[in-house]
Biopython code that builds the backbone (N, CA, C, O; Angstrom):
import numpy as np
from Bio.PDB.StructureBuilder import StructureBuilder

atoms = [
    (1, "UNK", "N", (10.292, -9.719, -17.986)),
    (1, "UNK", "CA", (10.412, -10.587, -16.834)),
    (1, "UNK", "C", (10.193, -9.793, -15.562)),
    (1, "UNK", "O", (10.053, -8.571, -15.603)),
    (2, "UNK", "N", (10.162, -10.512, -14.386)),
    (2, "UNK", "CA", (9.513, -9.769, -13.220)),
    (2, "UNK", "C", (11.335, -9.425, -12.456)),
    (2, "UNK", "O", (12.322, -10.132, -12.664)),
    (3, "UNK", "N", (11.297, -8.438, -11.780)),
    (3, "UNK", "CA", (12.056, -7.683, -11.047)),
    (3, "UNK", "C", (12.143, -8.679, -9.695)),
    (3, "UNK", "O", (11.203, -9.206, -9.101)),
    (4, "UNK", "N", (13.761, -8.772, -9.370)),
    (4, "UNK", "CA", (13.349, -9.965, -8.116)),
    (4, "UNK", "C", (12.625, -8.625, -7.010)),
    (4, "UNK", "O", (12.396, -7.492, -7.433)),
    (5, "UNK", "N", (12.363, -9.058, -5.612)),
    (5, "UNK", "CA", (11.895, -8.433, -4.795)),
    (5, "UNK", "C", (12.922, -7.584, -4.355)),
    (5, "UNK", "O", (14.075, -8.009, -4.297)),
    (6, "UNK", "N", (12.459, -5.704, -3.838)),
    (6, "UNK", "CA", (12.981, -4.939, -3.633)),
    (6, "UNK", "C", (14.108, -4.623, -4.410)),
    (6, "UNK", "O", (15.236, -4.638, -3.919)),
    (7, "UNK", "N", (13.906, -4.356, -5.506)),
    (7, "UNK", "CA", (15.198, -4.480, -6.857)),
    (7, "UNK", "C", (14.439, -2.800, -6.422)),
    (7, "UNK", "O", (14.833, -2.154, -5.451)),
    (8, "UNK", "N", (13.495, -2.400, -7.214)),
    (8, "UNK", "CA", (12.657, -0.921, -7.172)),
    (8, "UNK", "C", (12.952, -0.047, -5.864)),
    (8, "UNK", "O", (12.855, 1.173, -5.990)),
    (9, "UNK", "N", (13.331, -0.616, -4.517)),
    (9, "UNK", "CA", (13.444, 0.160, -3.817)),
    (9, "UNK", "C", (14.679, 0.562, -3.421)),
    (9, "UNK", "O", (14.971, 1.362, -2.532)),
    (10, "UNK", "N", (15.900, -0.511, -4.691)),
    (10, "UNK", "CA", (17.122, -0.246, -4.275)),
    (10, "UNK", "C", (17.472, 1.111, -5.739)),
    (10, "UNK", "O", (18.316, 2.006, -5.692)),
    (11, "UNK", "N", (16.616, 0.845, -6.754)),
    (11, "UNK", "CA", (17.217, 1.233, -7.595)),
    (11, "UNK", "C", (16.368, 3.007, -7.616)),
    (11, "UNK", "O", (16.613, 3.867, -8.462)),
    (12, "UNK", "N", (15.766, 3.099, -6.905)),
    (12, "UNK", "CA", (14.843, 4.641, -6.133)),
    (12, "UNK", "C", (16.047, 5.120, -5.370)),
    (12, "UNK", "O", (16.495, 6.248, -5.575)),
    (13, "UNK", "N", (16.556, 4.343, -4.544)),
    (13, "UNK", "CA", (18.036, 4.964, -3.860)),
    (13, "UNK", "C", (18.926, 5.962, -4.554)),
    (13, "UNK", "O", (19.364, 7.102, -4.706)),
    (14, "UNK", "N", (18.869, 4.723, -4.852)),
    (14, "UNK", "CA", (20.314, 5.028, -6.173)),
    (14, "UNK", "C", (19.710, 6.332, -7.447)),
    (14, "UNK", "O", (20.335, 6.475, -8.498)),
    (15, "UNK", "N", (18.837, 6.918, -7.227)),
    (15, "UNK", "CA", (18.311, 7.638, -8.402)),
    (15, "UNK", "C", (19.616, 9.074, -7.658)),
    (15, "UNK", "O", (20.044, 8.883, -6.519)),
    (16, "UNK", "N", (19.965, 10.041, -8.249)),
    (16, "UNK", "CA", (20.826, 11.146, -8.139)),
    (16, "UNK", "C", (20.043, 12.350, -8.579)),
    (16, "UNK", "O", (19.693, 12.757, -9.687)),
    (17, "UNK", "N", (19.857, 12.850, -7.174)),
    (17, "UNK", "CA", (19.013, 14.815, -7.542)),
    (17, "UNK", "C", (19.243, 15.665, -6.695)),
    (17, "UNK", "O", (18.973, 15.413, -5.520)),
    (18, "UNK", "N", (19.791, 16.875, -7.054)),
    (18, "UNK", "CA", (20.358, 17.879, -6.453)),
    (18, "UNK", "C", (19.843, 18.446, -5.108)),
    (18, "UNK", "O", (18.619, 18.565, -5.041)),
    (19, "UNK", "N", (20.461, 18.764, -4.180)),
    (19, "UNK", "CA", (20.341, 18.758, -2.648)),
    (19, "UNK", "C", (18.921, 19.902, -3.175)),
    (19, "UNK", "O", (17.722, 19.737, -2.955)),
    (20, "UNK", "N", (19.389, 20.685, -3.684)),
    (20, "UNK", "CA", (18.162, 21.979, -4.124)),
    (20, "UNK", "C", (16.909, 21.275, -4.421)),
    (20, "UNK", "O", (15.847, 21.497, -3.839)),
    (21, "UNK", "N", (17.049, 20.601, -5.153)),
    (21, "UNK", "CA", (15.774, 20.555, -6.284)),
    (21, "UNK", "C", (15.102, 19.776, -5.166)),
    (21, "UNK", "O", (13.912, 20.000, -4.947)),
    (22, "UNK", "N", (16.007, 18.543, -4.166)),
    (22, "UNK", "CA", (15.116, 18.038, -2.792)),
    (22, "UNK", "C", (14.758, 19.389, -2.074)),
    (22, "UNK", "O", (13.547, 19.516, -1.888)),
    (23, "UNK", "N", (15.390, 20.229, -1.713)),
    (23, "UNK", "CA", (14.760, 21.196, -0.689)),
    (23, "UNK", "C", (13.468, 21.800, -1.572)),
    (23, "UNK", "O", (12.353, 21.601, -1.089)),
    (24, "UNK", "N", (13.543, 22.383, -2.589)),
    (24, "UNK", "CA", (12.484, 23.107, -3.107)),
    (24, "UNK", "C", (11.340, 22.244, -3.428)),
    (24, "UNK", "O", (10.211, 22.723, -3.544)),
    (25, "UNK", "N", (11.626, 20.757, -3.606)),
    (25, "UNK", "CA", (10.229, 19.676, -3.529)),
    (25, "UNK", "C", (9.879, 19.815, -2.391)),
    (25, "UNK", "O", (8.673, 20.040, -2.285)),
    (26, "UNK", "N", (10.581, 19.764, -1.226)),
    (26, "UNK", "CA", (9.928, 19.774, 0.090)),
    (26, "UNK", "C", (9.165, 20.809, 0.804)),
    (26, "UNK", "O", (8.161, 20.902, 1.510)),
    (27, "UNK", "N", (10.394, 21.785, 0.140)),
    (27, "UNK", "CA", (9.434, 23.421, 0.790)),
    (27, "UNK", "C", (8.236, 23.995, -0.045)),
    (27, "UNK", "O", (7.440, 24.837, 0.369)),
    (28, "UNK", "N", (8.232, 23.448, -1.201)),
    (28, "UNK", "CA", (6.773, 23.829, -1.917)),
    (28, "UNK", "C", (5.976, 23.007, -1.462)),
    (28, "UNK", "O", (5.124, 23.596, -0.797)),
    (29, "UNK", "N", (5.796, 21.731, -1.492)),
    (29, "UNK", "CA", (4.795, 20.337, -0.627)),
    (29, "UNK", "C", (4.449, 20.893, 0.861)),
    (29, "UNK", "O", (3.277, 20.869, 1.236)),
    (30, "UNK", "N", (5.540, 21.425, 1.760)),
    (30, "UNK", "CA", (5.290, 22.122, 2.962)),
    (30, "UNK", "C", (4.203, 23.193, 2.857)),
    (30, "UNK", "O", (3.288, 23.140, 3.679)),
    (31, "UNK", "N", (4.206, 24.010, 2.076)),
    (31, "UNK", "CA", (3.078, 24.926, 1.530)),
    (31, "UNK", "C", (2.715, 24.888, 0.684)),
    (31, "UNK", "O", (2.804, 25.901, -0.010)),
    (32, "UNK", "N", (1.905, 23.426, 0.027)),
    (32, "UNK", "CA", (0.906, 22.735, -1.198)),
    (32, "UNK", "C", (1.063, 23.452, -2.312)),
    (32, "UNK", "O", (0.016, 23.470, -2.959)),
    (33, "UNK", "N", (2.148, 24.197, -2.929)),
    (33, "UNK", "CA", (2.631, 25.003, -4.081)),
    (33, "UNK", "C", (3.232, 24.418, -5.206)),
    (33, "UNK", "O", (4.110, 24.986, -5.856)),
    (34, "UNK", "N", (2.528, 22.645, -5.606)),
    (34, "UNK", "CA", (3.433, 21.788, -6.351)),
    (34, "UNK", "C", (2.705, 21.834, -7.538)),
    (34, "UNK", "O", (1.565, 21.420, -7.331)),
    (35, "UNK", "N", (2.847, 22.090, -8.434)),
    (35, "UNK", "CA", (2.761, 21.601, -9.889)),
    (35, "UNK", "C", (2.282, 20.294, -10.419)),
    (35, "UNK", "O", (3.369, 19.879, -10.018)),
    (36, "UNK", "N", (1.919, 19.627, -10.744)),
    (36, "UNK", "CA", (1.573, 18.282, -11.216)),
    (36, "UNK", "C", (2.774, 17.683, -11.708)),
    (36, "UNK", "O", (3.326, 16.648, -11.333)),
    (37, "UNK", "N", (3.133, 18.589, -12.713)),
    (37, "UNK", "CA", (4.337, 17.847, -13.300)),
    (37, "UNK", "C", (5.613, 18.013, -12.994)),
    (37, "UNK", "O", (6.525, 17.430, -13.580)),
    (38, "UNK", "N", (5.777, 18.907, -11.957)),
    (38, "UNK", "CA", (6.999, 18.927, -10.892)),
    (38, "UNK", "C", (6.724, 17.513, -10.021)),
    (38, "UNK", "O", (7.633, 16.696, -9.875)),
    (39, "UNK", "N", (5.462, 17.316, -9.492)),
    (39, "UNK", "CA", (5.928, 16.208, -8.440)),
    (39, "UNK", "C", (6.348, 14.885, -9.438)),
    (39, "UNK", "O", (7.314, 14.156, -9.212)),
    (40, "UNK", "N", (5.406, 14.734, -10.596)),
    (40, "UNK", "CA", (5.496, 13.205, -11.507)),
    (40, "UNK", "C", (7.119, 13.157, -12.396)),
    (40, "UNK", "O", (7.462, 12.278, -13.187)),
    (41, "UNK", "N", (7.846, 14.248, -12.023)),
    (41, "UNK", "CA", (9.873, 14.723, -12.134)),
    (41, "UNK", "C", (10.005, 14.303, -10.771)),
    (41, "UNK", "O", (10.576, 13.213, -10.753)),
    (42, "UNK", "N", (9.784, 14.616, -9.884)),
    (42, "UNK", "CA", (10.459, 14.577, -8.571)),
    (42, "UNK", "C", (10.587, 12.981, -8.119)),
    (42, "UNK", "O", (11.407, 12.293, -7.510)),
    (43, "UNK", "N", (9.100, 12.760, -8.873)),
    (43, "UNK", "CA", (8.977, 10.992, -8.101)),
    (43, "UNK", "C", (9.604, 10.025, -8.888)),
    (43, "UNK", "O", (9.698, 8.825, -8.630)),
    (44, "UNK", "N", (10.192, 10.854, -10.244)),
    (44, "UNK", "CA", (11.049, 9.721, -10.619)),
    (44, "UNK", "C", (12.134, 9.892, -10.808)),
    (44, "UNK", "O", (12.907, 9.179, -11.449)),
    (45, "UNK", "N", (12.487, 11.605, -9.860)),
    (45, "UNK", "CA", (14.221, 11.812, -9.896)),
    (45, "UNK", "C", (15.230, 11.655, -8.632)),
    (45, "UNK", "O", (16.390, 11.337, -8.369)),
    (46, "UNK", "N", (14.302, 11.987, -8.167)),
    (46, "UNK", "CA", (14.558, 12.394, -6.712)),
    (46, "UNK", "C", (14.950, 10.974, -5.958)),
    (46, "UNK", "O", (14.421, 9.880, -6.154)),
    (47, "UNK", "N", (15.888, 11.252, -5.158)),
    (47, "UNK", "CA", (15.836, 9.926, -3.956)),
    (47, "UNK", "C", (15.492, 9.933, -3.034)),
    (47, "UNK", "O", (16.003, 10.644, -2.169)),
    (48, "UNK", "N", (14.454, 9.127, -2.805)),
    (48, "UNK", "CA", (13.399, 9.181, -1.753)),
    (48, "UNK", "C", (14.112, 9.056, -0.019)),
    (48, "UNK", "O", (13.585, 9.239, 1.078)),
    (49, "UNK", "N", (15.190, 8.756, -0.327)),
    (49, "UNK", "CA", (15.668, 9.074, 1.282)),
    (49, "UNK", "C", (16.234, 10.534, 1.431)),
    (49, "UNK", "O", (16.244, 11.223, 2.451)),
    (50, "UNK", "N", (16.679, 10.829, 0.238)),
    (50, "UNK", "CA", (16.964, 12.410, 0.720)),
    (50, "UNK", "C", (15.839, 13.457, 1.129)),
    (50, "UNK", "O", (15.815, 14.339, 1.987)),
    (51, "UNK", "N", (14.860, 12.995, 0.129)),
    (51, "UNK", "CA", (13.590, 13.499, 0.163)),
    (51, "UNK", "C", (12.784, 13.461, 1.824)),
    (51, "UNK", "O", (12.117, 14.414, 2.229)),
    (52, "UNK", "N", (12.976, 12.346, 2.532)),
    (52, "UNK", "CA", (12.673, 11.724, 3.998)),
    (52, "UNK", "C", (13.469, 12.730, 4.831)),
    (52, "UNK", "O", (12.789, 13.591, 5.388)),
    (53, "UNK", "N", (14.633, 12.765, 4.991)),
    (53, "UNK", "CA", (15.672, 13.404, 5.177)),
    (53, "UNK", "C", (15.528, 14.811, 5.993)),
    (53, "UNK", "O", (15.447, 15.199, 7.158)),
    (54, "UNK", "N", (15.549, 15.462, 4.346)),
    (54, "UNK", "CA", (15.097, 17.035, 4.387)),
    (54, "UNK", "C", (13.597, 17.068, 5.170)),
    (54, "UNK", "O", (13.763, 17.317, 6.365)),
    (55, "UNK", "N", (12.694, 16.950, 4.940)),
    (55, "UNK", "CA", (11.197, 16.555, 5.294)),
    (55, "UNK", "C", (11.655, 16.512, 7.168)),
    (55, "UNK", "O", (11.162, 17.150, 8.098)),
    (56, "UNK", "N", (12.394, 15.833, 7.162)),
    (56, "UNK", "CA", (12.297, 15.814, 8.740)),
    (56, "UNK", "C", (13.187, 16.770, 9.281)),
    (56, "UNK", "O", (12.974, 17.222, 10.406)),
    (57, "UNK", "N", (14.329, 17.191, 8.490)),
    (57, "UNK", "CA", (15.324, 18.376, 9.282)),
    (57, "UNK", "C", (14.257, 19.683, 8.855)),
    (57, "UNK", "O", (14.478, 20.629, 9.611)),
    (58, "UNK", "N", (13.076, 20.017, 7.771)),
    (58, "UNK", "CA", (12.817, 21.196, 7.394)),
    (58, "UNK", "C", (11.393, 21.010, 8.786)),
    (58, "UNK", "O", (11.097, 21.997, 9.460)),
    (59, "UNK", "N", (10.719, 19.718, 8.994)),
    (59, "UNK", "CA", (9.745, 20.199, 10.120)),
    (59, "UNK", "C", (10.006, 20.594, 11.386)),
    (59, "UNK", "O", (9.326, 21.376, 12.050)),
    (60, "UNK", "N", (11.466, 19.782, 11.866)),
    (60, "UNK", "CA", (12.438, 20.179, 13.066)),
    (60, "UNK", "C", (12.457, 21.311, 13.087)),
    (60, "UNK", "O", (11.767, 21.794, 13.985)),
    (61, "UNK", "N", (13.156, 22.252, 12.232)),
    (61, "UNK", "CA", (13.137, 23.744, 11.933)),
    (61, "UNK", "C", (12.339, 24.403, 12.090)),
    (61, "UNK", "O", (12.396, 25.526, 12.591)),
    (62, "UNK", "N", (11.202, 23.706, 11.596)),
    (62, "UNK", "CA", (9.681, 24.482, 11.753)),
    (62, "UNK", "C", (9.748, 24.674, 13.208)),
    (62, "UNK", "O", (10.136, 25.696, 13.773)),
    (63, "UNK", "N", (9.349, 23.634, 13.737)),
    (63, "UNK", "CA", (8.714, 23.426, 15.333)),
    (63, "UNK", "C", (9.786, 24.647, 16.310)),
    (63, "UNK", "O", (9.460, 25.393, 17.233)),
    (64, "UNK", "N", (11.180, 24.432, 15.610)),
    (64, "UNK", "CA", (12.231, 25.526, 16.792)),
    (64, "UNK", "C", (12.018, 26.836, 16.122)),
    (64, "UNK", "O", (12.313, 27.971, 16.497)),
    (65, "UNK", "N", (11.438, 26.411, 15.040)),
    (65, "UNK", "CA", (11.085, 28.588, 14.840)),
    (65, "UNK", "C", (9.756, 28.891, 15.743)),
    (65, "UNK", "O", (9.655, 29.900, 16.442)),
    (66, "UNK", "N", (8.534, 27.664, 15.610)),
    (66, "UNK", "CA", (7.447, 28.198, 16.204)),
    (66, "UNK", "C", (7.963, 28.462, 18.141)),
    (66, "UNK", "O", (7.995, 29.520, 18.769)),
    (67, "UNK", "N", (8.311, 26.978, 18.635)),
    (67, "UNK", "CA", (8.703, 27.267, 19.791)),
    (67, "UNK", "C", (9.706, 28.646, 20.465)),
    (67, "UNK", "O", (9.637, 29.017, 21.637)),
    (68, "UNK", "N", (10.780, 29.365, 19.209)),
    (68, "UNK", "CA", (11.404, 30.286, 19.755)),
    (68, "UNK", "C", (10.484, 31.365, 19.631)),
    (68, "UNK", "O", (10.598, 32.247, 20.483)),
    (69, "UNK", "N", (9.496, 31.516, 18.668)),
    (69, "UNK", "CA", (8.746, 32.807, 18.181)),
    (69, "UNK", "C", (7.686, 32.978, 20.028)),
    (69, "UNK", "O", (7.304, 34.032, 20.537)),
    (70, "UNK", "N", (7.573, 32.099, 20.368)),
    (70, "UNK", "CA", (6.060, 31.640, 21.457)),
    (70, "UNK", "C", (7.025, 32.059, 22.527)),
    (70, "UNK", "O", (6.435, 32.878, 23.232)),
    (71, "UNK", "N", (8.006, 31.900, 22.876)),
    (71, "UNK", "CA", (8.820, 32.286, 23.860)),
    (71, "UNK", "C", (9.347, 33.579, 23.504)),
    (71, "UNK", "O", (9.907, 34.266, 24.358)),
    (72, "UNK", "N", (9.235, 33.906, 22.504)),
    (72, "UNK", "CA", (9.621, 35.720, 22.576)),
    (72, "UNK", "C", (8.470, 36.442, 22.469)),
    (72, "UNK", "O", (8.421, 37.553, 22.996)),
    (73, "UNK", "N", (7.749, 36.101, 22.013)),
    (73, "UNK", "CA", (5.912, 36.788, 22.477)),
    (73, "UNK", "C", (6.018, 36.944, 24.154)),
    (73, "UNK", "O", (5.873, 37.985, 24.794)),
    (74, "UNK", "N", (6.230, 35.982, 24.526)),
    (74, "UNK", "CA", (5.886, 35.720, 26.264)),
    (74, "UNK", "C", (6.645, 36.308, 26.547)),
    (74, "UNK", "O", (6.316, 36.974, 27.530)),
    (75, "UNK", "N", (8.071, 36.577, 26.076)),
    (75, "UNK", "CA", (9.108, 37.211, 26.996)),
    (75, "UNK", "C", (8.818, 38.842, 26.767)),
    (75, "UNK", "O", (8.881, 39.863, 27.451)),
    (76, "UNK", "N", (8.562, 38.577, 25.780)),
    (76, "UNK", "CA", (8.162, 40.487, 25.795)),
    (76, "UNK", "C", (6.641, 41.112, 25.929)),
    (76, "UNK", "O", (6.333, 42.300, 25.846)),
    (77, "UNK", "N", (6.082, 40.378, 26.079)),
    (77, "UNK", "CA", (5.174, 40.885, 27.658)),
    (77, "UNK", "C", (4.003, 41.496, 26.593)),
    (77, "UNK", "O", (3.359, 42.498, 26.906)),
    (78, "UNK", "N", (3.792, 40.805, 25.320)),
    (78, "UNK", "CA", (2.542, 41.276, 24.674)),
    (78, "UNK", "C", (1.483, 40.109, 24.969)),
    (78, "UNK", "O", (0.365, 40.422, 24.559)),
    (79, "UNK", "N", (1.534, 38.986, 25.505)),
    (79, "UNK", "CA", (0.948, 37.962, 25.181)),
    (79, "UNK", "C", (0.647, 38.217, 26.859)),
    (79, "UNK", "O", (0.823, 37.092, 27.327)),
    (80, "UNK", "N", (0.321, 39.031, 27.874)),
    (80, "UNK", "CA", (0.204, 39.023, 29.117)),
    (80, "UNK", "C", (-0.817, 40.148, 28.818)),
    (80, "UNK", "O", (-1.421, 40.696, 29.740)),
]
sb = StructureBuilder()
sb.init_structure("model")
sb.init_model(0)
sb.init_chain("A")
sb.init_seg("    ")
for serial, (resi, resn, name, xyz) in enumerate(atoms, 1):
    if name == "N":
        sb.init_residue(resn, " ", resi, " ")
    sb.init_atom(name, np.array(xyz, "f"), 0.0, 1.0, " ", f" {name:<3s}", serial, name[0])
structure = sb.get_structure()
């Protein structure tokens, strides 16, 4: 029988996977280092909001490492 509507996107929620195993899906995908059959585990273990989550606190991170690195170049007077 058919699934009523958004049954699949409640029951993706509800899937349970270790804060790790989200960071290390994200930080290998961040630098295209994924496996085939790591992501086709991930996409059916993982919960896709944690997955969203991390993804946005690990690019945040990114951007304040690049922005602090660009301001200590400049401050120390190699980039002049």
């Amino acid at each position: 029988m058919n699934k009523p509507a958004g049954s699949e996107g409640r029951e993706a929620v509800r899937r349970k996977g270790s804060l790790w195993r989200t960071v290390r899906a994200v930080g290998g995908s961040f630098f295209g280092v994924r496996k085939a059959r790591d992501l086709e585990r991930d996409a059916s273990e993982l919960n896709p909001l944690h997955v969203v989550i991390v993804g946005v606190v690990a690019a945040a991170l990114f951007v304040i490492a690049l922005v602090v690195l660009v301001n200590w170049v400049i401050a120390s007077g190699v980039a002049t």
